[in-house]
C-alpha distance (Angstrom), angle and dihedral (degrees) to the residues before:
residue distance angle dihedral
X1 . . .
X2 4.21 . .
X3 4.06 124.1 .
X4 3.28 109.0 -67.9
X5 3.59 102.3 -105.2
X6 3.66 138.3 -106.4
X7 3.66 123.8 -88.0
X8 3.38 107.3 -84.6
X9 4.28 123.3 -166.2
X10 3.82 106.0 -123.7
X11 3.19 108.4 -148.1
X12 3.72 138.0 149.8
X13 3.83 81.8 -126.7
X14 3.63 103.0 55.4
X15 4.28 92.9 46.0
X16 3.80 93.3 46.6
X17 3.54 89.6 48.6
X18 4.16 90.4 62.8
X19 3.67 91.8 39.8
X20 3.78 91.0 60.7
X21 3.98 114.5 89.3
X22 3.96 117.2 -109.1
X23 3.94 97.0 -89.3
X24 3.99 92.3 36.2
X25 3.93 106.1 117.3
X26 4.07 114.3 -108.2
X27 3.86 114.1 -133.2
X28 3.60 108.5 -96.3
X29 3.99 108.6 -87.4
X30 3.42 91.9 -116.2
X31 3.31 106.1 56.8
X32 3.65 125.9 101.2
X33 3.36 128.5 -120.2
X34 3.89 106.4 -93.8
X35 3.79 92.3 43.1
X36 3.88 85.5 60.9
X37 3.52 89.7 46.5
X38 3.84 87.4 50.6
X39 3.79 90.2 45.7
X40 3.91 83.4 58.1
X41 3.46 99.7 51.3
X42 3.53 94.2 62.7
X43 3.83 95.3 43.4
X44 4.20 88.4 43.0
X45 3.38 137.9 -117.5
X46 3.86 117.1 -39.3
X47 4.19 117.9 -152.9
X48 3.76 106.8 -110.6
X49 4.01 86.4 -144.4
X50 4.42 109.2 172.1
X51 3.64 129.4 28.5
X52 3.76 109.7 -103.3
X53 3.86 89.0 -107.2
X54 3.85 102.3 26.6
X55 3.16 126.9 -107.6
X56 3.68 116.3 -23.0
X57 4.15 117.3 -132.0
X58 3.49 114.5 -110.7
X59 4.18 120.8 -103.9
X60 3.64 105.1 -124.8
X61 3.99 102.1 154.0
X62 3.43 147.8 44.8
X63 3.50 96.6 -101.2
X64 3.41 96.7 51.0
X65 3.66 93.7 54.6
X66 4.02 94.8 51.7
X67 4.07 77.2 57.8
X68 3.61 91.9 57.7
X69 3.59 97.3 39.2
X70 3.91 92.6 54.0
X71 3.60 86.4 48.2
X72 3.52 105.3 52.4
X73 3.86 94.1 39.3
X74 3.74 80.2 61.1
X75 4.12 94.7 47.5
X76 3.78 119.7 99.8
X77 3.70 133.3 -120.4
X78 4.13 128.7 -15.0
X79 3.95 118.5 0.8
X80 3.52 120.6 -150.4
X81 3.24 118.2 -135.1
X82 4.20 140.9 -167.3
X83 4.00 139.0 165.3
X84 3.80 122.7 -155.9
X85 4.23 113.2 -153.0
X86 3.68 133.6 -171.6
X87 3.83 92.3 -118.6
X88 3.77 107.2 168.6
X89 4.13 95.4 20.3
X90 3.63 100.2 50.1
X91 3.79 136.2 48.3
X92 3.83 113.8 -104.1
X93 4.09 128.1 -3.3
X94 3.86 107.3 -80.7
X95 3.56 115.1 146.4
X96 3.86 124.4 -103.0
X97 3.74 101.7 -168.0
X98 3.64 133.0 15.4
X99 3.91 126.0 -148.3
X100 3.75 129.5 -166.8
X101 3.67 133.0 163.1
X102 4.06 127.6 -177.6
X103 3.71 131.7 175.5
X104 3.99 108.2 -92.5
X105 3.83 91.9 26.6
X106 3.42 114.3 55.2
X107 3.79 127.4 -147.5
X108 3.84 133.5 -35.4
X109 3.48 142.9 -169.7
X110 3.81 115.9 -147.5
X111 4.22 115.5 -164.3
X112 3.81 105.6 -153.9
X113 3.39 102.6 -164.1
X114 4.05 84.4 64.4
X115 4.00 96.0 34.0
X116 4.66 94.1 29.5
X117 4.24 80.8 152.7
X118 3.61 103.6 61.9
X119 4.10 91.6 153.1
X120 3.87 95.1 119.4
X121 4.00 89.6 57.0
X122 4.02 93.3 47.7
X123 4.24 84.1 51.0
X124 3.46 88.3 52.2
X125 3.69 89.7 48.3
X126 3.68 102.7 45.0
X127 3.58 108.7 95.6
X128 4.32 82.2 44.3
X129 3.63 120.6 94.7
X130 3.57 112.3 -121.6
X131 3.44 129.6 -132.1
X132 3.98 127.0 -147.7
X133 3.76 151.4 144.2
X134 3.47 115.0 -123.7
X135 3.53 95.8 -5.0
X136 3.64 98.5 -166.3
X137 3.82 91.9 62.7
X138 3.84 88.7 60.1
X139 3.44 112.4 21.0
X140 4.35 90.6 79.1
X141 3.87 90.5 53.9
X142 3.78 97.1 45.8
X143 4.28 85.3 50.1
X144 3.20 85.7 56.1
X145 4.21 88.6 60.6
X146 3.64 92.1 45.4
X147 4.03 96.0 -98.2
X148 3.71 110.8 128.5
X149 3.85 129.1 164.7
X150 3.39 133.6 -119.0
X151 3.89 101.4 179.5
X152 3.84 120.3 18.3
X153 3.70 140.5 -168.0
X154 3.92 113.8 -168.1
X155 3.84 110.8 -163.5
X156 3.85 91.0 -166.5
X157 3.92 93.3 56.1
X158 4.24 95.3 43.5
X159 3.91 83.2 54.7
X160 3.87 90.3 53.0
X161 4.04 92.8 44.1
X162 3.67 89.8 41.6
X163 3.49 87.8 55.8
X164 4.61 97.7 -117.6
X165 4.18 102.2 164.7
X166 3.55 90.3 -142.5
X167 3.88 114.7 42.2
X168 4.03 108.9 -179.7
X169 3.57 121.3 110.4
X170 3.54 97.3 -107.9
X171 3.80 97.3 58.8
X172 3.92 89.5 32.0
X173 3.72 98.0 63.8
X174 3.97 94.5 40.2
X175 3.91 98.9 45.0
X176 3.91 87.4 41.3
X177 3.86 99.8 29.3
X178 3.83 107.5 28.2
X179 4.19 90.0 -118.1
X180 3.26 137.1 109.2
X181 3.99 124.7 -146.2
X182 3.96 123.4 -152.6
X183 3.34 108.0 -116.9
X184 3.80 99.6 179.1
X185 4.03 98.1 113.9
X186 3.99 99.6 52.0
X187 3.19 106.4 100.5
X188 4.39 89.3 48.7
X189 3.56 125.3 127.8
X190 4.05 93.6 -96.9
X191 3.99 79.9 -170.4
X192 4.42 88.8 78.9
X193 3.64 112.6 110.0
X194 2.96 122.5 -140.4
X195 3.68 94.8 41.1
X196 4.03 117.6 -132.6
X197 3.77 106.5 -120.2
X198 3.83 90.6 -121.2
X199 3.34 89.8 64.6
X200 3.99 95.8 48.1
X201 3.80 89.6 51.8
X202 3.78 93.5 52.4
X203 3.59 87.7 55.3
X204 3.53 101.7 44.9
X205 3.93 85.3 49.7
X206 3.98 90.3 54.2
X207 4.21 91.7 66.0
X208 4.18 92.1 34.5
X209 3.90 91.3 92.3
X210 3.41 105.6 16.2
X211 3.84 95.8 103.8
X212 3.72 86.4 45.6
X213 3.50 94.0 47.8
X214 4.16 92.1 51.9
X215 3.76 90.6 49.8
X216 4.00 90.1 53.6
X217 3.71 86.4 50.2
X218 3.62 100.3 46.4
X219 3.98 81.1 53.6
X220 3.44 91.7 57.9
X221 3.94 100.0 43.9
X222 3.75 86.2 50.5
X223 3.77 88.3 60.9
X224 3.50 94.1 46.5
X225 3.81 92.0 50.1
X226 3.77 86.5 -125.1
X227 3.84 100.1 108.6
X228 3.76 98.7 102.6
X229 4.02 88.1 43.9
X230 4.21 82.5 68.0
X231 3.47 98.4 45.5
X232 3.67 90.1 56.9
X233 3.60 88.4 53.0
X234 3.91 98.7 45.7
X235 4.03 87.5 47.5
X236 3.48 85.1 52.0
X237 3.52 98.2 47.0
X238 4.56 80.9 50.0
X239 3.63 89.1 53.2
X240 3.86 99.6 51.5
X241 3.80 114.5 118.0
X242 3.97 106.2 -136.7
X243 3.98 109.3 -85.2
X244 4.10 116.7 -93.2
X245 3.95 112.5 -109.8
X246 3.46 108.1 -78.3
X247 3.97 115.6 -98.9
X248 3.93 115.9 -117.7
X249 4.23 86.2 -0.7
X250 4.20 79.3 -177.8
X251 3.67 80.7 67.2
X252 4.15 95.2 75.5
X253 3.77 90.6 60.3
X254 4.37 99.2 128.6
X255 3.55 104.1 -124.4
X256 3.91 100.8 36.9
X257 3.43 92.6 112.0
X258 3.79 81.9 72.1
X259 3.73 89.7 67.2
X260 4.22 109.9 78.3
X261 4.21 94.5 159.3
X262 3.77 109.4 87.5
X263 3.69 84.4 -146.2
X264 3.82 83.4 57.5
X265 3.77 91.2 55.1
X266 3.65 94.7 44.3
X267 3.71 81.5 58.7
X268 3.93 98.2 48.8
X269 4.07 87.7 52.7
X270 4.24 87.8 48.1
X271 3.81 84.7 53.4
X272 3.84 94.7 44.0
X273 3.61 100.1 51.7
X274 3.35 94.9 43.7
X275 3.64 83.5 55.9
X276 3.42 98.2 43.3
X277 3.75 95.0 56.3
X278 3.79 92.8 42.6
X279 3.84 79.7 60.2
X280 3.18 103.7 41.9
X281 4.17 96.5 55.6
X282 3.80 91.7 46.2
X283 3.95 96.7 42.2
X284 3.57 92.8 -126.5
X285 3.49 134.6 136.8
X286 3.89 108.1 -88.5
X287 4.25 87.7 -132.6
X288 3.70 90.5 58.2
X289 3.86 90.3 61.8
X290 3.60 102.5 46.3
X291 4.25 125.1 -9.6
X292 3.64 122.4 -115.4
X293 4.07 83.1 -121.3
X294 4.02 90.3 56.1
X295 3.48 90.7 55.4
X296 3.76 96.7 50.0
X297 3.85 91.1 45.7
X298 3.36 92.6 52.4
X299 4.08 103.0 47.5
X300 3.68 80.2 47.8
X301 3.79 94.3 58.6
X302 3.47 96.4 33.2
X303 3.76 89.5 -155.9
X304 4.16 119.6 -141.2
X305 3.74 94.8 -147.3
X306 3.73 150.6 -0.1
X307 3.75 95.8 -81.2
X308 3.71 100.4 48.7
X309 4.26 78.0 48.0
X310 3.58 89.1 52.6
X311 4.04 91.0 50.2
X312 3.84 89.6 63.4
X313 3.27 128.5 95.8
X314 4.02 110.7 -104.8
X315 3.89 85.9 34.0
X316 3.88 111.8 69.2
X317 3.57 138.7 129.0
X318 3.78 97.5 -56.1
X319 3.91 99.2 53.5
X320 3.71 106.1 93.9
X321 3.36 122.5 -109.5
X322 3.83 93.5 -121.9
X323 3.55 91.9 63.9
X324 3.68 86.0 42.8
X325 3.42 87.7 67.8
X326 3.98 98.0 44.9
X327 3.98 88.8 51.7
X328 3.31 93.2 48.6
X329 3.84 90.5 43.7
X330 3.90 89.1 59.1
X331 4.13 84.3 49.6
X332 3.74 87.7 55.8
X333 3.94 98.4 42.0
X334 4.32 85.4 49.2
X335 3.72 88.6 51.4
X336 4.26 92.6 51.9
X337 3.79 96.1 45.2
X338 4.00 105.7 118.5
X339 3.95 103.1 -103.7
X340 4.01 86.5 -121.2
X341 3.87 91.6 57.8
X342 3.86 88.5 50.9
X343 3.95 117.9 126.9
X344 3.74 105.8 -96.0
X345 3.85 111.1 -127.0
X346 3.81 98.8 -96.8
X347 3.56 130.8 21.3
X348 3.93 121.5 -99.3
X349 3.82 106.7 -111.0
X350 3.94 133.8 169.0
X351 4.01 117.8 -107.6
X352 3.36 135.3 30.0
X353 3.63 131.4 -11.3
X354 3.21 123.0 -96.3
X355 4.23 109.3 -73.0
X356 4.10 95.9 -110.9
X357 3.83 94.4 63.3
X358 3.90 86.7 53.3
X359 3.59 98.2 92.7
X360 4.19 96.8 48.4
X361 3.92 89.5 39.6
X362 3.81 103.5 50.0
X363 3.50 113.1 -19.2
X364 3.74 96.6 -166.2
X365 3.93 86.6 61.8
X366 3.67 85.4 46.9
X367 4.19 87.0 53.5
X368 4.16 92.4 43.1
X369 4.20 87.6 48.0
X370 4.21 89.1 58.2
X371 3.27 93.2 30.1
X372 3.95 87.8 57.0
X373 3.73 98.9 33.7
X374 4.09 86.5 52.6
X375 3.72 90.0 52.4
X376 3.74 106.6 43.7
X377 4.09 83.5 45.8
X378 4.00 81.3 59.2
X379 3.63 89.1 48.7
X380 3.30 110.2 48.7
X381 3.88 93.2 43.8
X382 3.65 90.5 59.6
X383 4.09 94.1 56.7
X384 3.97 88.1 40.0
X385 3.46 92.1 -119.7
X386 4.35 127.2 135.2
X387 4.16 105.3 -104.0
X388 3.82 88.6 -129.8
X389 3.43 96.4 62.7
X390 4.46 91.8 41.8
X391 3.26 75.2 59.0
X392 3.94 146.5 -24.6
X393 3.52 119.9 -94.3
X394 3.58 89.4 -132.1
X395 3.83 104.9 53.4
X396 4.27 87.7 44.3
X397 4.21 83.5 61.2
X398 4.01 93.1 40.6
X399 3.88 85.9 56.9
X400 3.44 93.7 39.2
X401 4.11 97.6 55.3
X402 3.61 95.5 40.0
X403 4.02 106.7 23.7
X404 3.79 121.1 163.6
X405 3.51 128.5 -82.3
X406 3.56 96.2 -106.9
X407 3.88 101.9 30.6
X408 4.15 95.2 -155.7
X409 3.46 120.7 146.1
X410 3.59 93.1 -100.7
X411 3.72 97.8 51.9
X412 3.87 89.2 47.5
X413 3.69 90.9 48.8
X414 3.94 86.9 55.3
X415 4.08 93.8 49.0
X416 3.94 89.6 45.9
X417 3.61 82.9 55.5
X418 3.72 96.9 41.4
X419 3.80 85.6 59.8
X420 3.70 99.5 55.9
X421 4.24 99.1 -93.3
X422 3.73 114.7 155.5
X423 4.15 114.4 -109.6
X424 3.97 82.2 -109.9
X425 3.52 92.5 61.3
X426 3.41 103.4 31.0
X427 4.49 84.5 53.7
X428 3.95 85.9 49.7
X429 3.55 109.5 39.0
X430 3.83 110.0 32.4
X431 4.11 96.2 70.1
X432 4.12 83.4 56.2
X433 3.47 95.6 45.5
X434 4.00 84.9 47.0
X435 3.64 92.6 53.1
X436 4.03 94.4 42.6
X437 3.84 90.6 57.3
X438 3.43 91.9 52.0
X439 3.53 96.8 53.2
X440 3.76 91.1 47.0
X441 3.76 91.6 49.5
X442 3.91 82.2 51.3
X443 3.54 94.3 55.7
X444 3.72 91.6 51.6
X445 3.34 98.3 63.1
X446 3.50 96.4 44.8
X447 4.26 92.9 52.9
C-alpha cells in the first residue's frame, strides 16, 4: 500500500490538461470549469488516457483496507464509486473489483475476494454522498459487501431526467466533459487473478471524473429546474427494499415464447434447473453450461433418447455424455409430471393483464390506456424528459385498468402515490392522466 496521496483538485480542468499533448494549448487558468469544457467541445473530445496518480495498487488484505478506510473517512466531499462483476463467466452478480475515488484521497481499487467484508469502509462512507453510474447495476453487489448508501447521486439517471440521448458513461463524460474513456475491457472476466494492468487502468479511469461529471450535471438540472425531480428519484432509488425473488425465474429463458405445450414448458423449467444448479456448484455462468437456445430446442423436440438429444442443436458431439444424460434426465422428469401439475402457459402475476387483451376485456380501459399513453408521450416530450422515467409504463396501465371512482386530478394524484410514484411525478402527471380519462370516457359514450 503507498502514502495516501496528496489532495489533489478534481477538476475537469486539471485531467484534460494532462491528456492534451505537449504543444496542445492549456485552458486559460482562469477559466472555470464549464468554459473549459466548452472550449473542448469545439476543439473535440480529448482521450483521458492515465489516472492522475497511476495506477493505484490493489487492496488485497485487511490491513490494507483499514488504510483505505482511514483515508477516505478523512477525504472531502462526493466519492465516486464503481463495481466490476463477472456477468456472463461467473454464476450470479457479485462484484470482482471495487473502485472509489474522493477529493483528498485519490483513487482505489478494492479486490473483494481478499477484502468480501467491506462494512467498516461503507460506515465510514455513510454520512458521504455517493456517486455512481447506473446505480442499480451496482448498488445489489456492493450490499452484498456491507456498503450501503445513505445519499446517492446517479449520473446515468440525471442524464435521462436532463434529457442526454445517449446516457452511458462513455458518451456521458465526452458529450458533457470533452473526454473520451476506453471502454475496451468491460465486458472482461473481472473474476482473473492476477489482474492485467490494462484492465486496472481502465477501471481506475471509470471513477477519475465521475465526481466531476455529477457536478456538471447537477449544473445542468439546476438550469432546467429539474434538480429536485432527481433527488427524489436517487432517494428513492436509497429507500428501495431489495427486490423479492423473481416468480417462475425459468420464465426469462429468450426463446420461451417458442414453447406453446405446457408439457413443453414443463420441459424448459427441467432443463433450467438442471442448469441452474450445474451453475450454481461450479460458479459459472449458467449460459456457459447449456444456451438459452439449447434449451428451447430441446423442450421443443422433446427428444426419446440420447441420440435423438445428441442430433439437436446445443447437443452434438462435443457435449459430454454425462451431461447427456442429465439433459436428457430433465426431458424424462418433464415427460412424468402429472398433466394437472403442468406449468400453466403464463405465469400468475398481480395487476393488470397483459395490454393486448384490453380491448376484448374492457374496452373502455383499453380507450383510457391509449388515451393515457398518448398523453403522457405529449408530456414528457415537451419537458425533454424519457416517458419511462415521467412515469413507468407499468404504474400508467395499473391506473388505467383499475382507476378511481371519481378519476379527478386529486384522486389520481393519490393512486399514483398509492403505487409508489415520486411527488414530482405524481404533481406532473396526474392532471394529464385526469384529463385523458375523461376524454376516453367521452368517447365511450359517444361510440
Amino acid at each position: 500500500m503507498t502514502d495516501a496521496p496528496e489532495a489533489t483538485t478534481d477538476s475537469a480542468e486539471a485531467r484534460t490538461t494532462e491528456a492534451r499533448t505537449p504543444d496542445a494549448p492549456a485552458p486559460d487558468a482562469g477559466t472555470t470549469d464549464s468554459s473549459a469544457v466548452g472550449d473542448l467541445a469545439a476543439e473535440g473530445p480529448v482521450p483521458l488516457l492515465e489516472p492522475r496518480e497511476g495506477i493505484p495498487p490493489v487492496v488485497a488484505d485487511a490491513e490494507a483496507l483499514a488504510e483505505v478506510v482511514a483515508r477516505f473517512a478523512a477525504g472531502t466531499g462526493p466519492v465516486a464509486i464503481d463495481a466490476e462483476r463477472a456477468s456472463g463467466y461467473r454464476y450470479g452478480q457479485r462484484a470482482y473489483l471495487v473502485q472509489l475515488r474522493r477529493e483528498g484521497c485519490g483513487s482505489t481499487l478494492i479486490d473483494p475476494v481478499g477484502c468480501p467484508d467491506l462494512s467498516s469502509l461503507g460506515a465510514a462512507l455513510a454520512d458521504t454522498e455517493w456517486v455512481l453510474h447506473a446505480a442499480s447495476q451496482d448498488l445489489p453487489c456492493l450490499a452484498e459487501l456491507g456498503m450501503r448508501p445513505t445519499l446517492l447521486f446517479d449520473t446515468e439517471l440525471a442524464g435521462r431526467i436532463a434529457g442526454f440521448p445517449r446516457v452511458g458513461l462513455g458518451p456521458m463524460v465526452e458529450g458533457v466533459l470533452g473526454l473520451t474513456l476506453e471502454k475496451g475491457h468491460s465486458a472482461v472476466d473481472w473474476s482473473t487473478r492476477p489482474l492485467p494492468e490494462p484492465w486496472l487502468r481502465y477501471a481506475a479511469l471509470d471513477v477519475e471524473v465521475l465526481v466531476d461529471l455529477r457536478d456538471a450535471l447537477e449544473q445542468e438540472l439546476t438550469a432546467q429546474g429539474k434538480l429536485e425531480w432527481a433527488r427524489q428519484e436517487f432517494a428513492a432509488i436509497v429507500a428501495a427494499p431489495p427486490p423479492p425473488p423473481r416468480v417462475d425465474p425459468w420464465r426469462r429463458t429468450s426463446g420461451v415464447h417458442k414453447v406453446r405445450r405446457r408439457r413443453q414448458l414443463a420441459a424448459v423449467r427441467e432443463l433450467w434447473q438442471a442448469r441452474d444448479r450445474v451453475a450454481r456448484e461450479r460458479d459459472t455462468s449458467p449460459g456457459r453450461i447449456l444456451s438459452d437456445a439449447a434449451i428451447v430446442t430441446a423442450a421443443l423436440a422433446m427428444p426419446l433418447n440420447l441420440q435423438a438429444m445428441q442430433a439437436l442443436s446445443g447437443f452434438g458431439p462435443r457435449v459430454h455424455r454425462r451431461a447427456l444424460e442429465q439433459w436428457m434426465a430433465a426431458i424424462e422428469a418433464a415427460r412424468a409430471i402429472p398433466e394437472a401439475q403442468l406449468p400453466p402457459p403464463s405465469a400468475p402475476h398481480e395487476g393488470p393483464p397483459p395490454p393486448r387483451s384490453w380491448a376484448e376485456k374492457d374496452p373502455l380501459a383499453a380507450n383510457r390506456l391509449s388515451a393515457a399513453r398518448a398523453a403522457v408521450g405529449t408530456l414528457a416530450e415537451s419537458l425533454n424528459l424519457p416517458q419511462e422515467n415521467l412515469v413507468s409504463p407499468e404504474l400508467v396501465r395499473r391506473v388505467s385498468w383499475t382507476p378511481p371512482g371519481d378519476a379527478t386530478p386529486e384522486a389520481i394524484a393519490a393512486a399514483l402515490h398509492g403505487h409508489g410514484a415520486r411527488a414530482w411525478q405524481v404533481e406532473l402527471a396526474a392532471p394529464v392522466l385526469a384529463q385523458a380519462f375523461a376524454q376516453a370516457s367521452t368517447v365511450k359514450r359517444d361510440a
